[in-house]
C-alpha positions in Angstrom: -7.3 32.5 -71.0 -5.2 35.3 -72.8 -7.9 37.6 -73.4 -9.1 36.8 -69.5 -5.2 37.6 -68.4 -5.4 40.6 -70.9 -8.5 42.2 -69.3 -7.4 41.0 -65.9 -4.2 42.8 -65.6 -5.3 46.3 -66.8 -8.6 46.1 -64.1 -5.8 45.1 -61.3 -3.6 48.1 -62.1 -6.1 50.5 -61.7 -7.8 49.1 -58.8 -4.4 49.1 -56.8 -4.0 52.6 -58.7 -7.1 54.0 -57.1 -7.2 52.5 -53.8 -3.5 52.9 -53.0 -2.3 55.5 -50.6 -0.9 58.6 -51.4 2.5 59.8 -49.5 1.4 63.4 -49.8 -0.3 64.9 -46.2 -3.5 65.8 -46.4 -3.4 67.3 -42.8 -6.2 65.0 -41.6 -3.8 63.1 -39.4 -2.7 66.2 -37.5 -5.8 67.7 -37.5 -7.2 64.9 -35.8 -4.3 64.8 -33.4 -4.2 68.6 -32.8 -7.5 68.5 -31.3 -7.2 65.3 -29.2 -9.6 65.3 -26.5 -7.7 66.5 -23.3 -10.0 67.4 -20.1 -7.7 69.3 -18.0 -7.7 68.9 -14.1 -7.3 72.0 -11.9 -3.9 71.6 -11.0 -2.8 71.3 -14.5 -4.3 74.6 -15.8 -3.1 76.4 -12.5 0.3 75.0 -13.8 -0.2 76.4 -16.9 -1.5 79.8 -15.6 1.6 80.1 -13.8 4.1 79.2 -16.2 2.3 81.9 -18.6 2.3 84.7 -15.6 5.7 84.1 -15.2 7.2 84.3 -18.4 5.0 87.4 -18.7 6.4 88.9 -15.7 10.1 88.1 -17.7 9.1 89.6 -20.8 8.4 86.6 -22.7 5.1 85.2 -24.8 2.6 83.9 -23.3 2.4 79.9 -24.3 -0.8 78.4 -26.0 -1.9 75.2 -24.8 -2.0 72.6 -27.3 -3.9 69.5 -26.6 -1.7 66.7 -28.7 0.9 68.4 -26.4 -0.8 67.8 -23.7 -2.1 64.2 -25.0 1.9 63.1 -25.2 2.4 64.4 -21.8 0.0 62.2 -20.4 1.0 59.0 -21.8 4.6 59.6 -20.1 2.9 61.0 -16.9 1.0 57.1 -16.5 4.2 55.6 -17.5 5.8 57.2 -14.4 3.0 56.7 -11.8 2.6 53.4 -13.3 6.8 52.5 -12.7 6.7 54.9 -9.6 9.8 56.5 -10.7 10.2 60.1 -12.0 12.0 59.8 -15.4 12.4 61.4 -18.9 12.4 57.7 -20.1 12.1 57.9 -23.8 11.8 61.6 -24.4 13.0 60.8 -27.9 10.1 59.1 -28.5 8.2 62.1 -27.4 9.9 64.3 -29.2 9.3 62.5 -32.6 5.9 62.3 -32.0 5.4 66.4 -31.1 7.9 67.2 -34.2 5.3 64.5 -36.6 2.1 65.6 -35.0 2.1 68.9 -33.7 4.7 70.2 -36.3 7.1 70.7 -33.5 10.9 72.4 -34.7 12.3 72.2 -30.4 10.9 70.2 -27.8 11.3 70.5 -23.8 10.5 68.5 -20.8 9.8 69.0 -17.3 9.0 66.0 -15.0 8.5 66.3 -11.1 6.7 63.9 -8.5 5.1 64.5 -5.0 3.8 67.8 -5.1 0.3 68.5 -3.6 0.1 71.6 -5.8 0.7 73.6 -8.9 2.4 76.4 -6.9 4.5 73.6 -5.6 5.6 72.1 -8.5 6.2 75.3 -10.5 8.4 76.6 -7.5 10.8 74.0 -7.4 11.1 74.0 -11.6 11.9 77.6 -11.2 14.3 77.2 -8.5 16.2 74.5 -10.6 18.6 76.3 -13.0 17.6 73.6 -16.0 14.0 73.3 -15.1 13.7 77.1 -15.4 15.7 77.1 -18.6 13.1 75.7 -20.4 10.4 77.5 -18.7 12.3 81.0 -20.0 13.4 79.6 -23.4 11.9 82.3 -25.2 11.7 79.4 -28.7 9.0 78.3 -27.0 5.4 78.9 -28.4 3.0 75.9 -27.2 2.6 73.6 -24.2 1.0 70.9 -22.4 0.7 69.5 -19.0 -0.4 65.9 -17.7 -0.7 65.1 -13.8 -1.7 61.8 -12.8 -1.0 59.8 -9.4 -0.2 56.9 -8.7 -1.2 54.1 -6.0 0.1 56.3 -3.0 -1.7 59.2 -4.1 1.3 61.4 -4.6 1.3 63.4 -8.1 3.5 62.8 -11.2 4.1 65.7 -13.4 5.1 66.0 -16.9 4.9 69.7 -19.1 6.1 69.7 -22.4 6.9 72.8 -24.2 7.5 73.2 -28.1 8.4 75.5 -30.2 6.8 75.1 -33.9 
């Protein structure tokens, strides 16, 4: 039974030694995440088109579109259609998940509800002093956009923006 006990231990370390998971990133995760499958509706990239023109026309970057960005929005856009309330419920959560994921250093939100179209929605962010704040925050370098509506048919809205 020793010499069992003796061979035993030594084969147990170095099974758990070369099965057990490494803290280091290997990138895969965010890889996998940065290239989530997002299939953009028509509204959402004339959102996006228009966000871009404009801060163009105000001397800013142009923003790329980032798919996990995107991806988070979307989960938060069902929430609201779902609760048929227009929220930034749990932006922290959000945020964590775009500063883990998408290597994200500042992270912005704009919600909006009932809009039958991307002009609509962007003219009322840009008429709203903190809406357009994040729209010009010239930190920015990524976004995303999710649209969804709920039972009513009226549209939910949520862009993220993100600096990284």
């Amino acid at each position: 039974m020793k010499t069992l006990n003796k061979l035993l231990i030594p084969c147990v370390m170095l099974c758990f030694l070369f099965t057990s998971c490494s803290s280091d990133d290997d990138g895969i995760y965010f890889d996998e995440t940065a290239n989530a499958k997002v299939e953009y509706s028509e509204i959402e990239l004339d959102i996006l088109e228009l966000v871009n023109n404009y801060r163009m026309s105000k001397g800013l970057i142009s923003l790329k579109k980032l798919n996990i960005i995107s991806s988070v929005a979307e989960t938060h856009t069902v929430y609201m259609a779902e609760m048929n309330k227009v929220s930034h419920d749990y932006f922290p959560l959000r945020h964590q998940q775009l500063v883990e994921d998408a290597d994200a250093k500042l992270v912005g939100e704009n919600v909006g509800f009932g809009f039958g179209t991307a002009q609509g929605v962007f003219d009322a962010w840009i008429k709203s002093d903190s809406h357009r704040e994040i729209i010009e925050n010239s930190d920015y370098t990524h976004f995303g956009i999710s649209t969804k509506k709920n039972n009513e048919g009226r549209n939910f809205f949520t862009q993220i923006f993100i600096e990284r």
